[in-house]
N, C-alpha and C positions, 0 to 999 in steps of 0.2 A: 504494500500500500504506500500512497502517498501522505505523507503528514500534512497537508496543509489543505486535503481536500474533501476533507470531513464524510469520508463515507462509512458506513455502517457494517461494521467488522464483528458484530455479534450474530450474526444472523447464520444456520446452519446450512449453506446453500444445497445441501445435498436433496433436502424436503421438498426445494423449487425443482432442479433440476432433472430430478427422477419427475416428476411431473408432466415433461413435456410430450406433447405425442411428433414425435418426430418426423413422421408422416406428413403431418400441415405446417413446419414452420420453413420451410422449403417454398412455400406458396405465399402471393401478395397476402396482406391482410383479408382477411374475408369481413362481412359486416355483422354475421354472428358474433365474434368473438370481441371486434369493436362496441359491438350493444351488451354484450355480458359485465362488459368491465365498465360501461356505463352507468350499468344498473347496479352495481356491487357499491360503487363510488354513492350514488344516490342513497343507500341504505345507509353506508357506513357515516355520511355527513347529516342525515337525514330531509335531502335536496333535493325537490325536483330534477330527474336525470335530462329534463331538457334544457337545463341551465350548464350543461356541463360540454367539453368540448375538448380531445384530446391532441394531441400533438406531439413536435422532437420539440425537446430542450429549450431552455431559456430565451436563450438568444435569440432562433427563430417566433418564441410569439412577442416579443419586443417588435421586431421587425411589422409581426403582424399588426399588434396593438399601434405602433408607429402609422403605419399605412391607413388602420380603418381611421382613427380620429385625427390626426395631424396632419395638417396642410404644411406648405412651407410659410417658414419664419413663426410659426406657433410655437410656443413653449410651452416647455417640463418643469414643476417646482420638485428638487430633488433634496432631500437634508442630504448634510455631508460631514463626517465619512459615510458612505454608501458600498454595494455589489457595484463594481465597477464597468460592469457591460450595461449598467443603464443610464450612462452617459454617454451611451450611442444610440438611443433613441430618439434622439433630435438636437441639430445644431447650436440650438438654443435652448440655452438651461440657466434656471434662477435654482441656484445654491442658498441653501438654506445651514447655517452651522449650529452644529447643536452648542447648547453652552456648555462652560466649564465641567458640570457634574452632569455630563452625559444625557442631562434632560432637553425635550428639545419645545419648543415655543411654539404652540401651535395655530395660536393668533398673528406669530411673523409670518406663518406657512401662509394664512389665511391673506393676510394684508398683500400677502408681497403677490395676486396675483395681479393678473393686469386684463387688457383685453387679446391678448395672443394667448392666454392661457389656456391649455385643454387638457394637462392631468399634472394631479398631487402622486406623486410618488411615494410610498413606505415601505420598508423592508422589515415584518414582523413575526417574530423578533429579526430586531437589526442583524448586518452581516456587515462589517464587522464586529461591531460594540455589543456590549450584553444589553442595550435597549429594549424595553418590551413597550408598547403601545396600548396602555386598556381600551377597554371595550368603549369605556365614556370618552377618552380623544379621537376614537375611528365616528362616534356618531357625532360627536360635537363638530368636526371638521364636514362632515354629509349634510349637516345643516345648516351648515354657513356657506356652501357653498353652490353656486344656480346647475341648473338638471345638464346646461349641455361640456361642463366643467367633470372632468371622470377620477375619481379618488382610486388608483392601482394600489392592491397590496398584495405583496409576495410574502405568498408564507409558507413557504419553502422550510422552514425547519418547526413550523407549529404543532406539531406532532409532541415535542418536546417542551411543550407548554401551550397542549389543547385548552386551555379553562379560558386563554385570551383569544380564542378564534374569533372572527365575526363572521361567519360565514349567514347566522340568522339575520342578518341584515339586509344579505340580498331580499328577502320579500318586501322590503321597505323603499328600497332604493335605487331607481335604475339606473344609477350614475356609478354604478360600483363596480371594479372587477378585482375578482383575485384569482392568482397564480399558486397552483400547489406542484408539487412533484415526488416522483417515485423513487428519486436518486437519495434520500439523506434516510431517515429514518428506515422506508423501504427497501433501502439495500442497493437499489436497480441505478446506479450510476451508471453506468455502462449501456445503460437502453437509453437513457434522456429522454423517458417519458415522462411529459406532463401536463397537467390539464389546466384549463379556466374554467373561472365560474364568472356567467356573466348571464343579466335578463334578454327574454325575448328576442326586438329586435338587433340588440348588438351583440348577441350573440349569433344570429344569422349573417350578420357581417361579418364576424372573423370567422365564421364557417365556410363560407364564400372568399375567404382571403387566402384561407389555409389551404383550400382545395379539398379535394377527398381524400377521404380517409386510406388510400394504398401509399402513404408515404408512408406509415407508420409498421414497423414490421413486427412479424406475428408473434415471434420468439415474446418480445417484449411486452405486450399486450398476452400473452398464455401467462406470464408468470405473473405480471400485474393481476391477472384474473386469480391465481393461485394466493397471492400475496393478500388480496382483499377478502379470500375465503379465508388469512387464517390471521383476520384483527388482534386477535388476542393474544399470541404468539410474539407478533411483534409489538407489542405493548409492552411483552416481558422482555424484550432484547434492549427498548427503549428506558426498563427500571435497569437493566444491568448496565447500562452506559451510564445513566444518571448514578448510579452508585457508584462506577468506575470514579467517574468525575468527584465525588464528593471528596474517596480517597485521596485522589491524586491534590484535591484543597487541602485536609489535614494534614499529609505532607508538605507541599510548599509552606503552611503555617510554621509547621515546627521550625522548620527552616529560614523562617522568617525571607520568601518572597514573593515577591508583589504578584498580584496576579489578577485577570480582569473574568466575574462571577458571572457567568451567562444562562439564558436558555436556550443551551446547545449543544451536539457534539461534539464541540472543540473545547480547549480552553488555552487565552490568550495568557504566556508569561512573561513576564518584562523579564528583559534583557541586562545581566549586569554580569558582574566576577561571581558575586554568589549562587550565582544560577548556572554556572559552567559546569556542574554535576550531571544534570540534565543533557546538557552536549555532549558529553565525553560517553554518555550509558549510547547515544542515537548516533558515536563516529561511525561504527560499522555498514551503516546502511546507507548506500548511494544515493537515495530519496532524501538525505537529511538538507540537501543546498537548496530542497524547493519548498521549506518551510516556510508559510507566508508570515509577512513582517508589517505589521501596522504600528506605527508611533514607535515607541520603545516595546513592541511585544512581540513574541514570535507565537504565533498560533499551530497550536499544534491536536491533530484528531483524537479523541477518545478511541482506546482500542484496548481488548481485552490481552493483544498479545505482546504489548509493548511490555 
C-alpha cells in the first residue's frame, strides 16, 4: 500500500473476490447489475434510488458537475486547504481560508458570493484537516443561499462519521449535491466507483453528461453489489480502523507529538526530530517518499499491518 492514500487495508478481500462470476465480468456493464447496486445504495442510505447516479472516480464527475452548471467565467467558493483536484473545476475560484483553529466562517462562505457564482464547495469531513461540518452549517448555508446557487458536498470518507451525513436533506433541497465513493471505507480504490446524489431534474442532467452506463465496468459494480450486501461487515472493518487510530493517538501522546485528531482513515503527524521514530520503523518501504505533507504534517493511512 500507499501511505498517503488512505485506503482501507482491513477489509478481507478474499469474501469479494471468491464472489465474482467470472463468466460476466469479461462483458460491458449490463443494466441488471447497474440497477442492483442502485437499489442496494437506496436501502442502505435510505434514498430514493432515482436520486442516485453512478460513475468513475472523482475527477470525472467534477468535470461532469463543471459542464452541467458552469458556464465560462462562473465561479467556485472553495475553503482552503481543500482535495486539491477541485480547483480544477473552474478557472475561477473565490478561496475561502479557514481561521486559525480550523473552524471555518460560514457567513464569509455566504457573503463572498457574487453574481458568477454557481456552487459552495465542502469536503465533509474535510481532506485535509480533521474539519467536520454539522448538520446545522450544511442547512444554514441551503438557506441563505437562492435555488439556482448548488451547495457540493463530498463525502467521501462519511462513513467514518455517519451521524454528520446530510444526505436527508436532499428531500428539502434541490440545490444540493453530494458525492460519495467506494474507494475509502469500501475498500474499492482500485475500481473509482462512485456515485451522486442529486434531485430530479439535475440529476437527469448529469445523466445525460455522463453518458451510459457501459463506461463503468462490471468487475466493479459485482463487488460494489457484494460490498453493499455485507453493510455490517464493513462497519466492523470501519470500528477496527477507528481503534487502530485511537492507539496509534495514545502512542504519539506518551511520546508527546503533535498530531492532527480527525474523522478519518489517516492520521496527520507533524513533522519534527521527535517524531523520526516513526521514519526510521517506515525506511524499508519504497512507498515511504509518497507520504502526503500538508503544513508541518505528514499524513499517513491507518492500517492494520503497519
Amino acid at each position: 500500500m500507499m501511505f498517503n492514500l488512505n485506503e482501507n487495508d482491513f477489509i478481507d478481500n478474499s469474501i469479494y473476490w471468491n464472489s465474482l462470476n467470472w463468466e460476466t465480468i469479461r462483458r460491458y456493464c449490463r443494466e441488471q447489475i447497474y440497477c442492483d447496486v442502485q437499489e442496494k445504495i437506496s436501502k442502505y442510505l435510505n434514498i430514493d434510488k432515482e436520486k442516485i447516479l453512478l460513475s468513475n472516480w472523482a475527477y470525472h464527475w467534477l468535470r461532469i458537475v463543471s459542464n452541467v452548471l458552469m458556464k465560462d467565467n462562473d465561479n467556485i467558493i472553495i475553503p482552503c486547504p481543500n482535495y486539491p483536484f477541485y480547483y480544477d473545476i473552474s478557472k475561477e475560484i473565490i478561496k475561502i481560508l479557514y481561521n486559525k483553529d480550523w473552524t471555518l466562517d460560514i457567513q464569509n462562505a455566504i457573503d463572498s458570493i457574487n453574481n458568477k457564482t454557481k456552487v459552495i464547495y465542502l469536503s465533509n469531513p474535510n481532506n485535509p484537516l480533521w474539519v467536520i461540518h454539522p448538520y446545522s452549517e450544511i442547512k444554514y448555508i441551503l438557506d441563505n443561499i437562492s435555488n439556482d446557487i448548488y451547495l457540493l458536498l463530498d463525502e467521501a470518507y462519511i462513513e467514518y462519521s455517519e451521524s454528520f451525513s446530510s444526505v436527508e436533506l436532499l428531500s428539502k433541497y434541490t440545490n444540493m449535491i453530494i458525492i460519495r465513493t467506494f474507494s475509502k471505507a469500501f475498500w474499492q480504490a482500485w475500481s473509482k466507483l462512485w456515485y451522486i446524489l442529486s434531485n430530479g431534474e439535475l440529476k437527469n442532467k448529469f445523466e445525460k453528461e455522463r453518458g451510459k452506463f457501459y463506461s463503468l465496468s462490471n468487475i466493479s459494480l459485482q463487488l460494489a453489489n457484494k460490498t453493499l450486501s455485507n453493510i455490517e461487515y464493513v462497519k466492523e472493518t470501519i470500528k477496527e480502523s477507528n481503534l487502530e487510530k485511537e492507539k496509534i493517538y495514545k502512542e504519539k501522546d506518551s511520546e508527546n507529538i503533535s498530531y492532527l485528531q480527525g474523522y478519518w482513515n489517516f492520521i496527520c503527524l507533524e513533522r519534527s526530530e521527535k517524531n523520526n521514530n516513526y521514519k526510521d520503523n517506515l525506511s524499508n518501504l519504497s512507498q515511504y517518499p509518497d507520504i502526503w505533507i500538508f503544513g508541518n504534517y505528514d499524513r499517513l493511512s491507518i492500517s492494520k499491518k503497519i
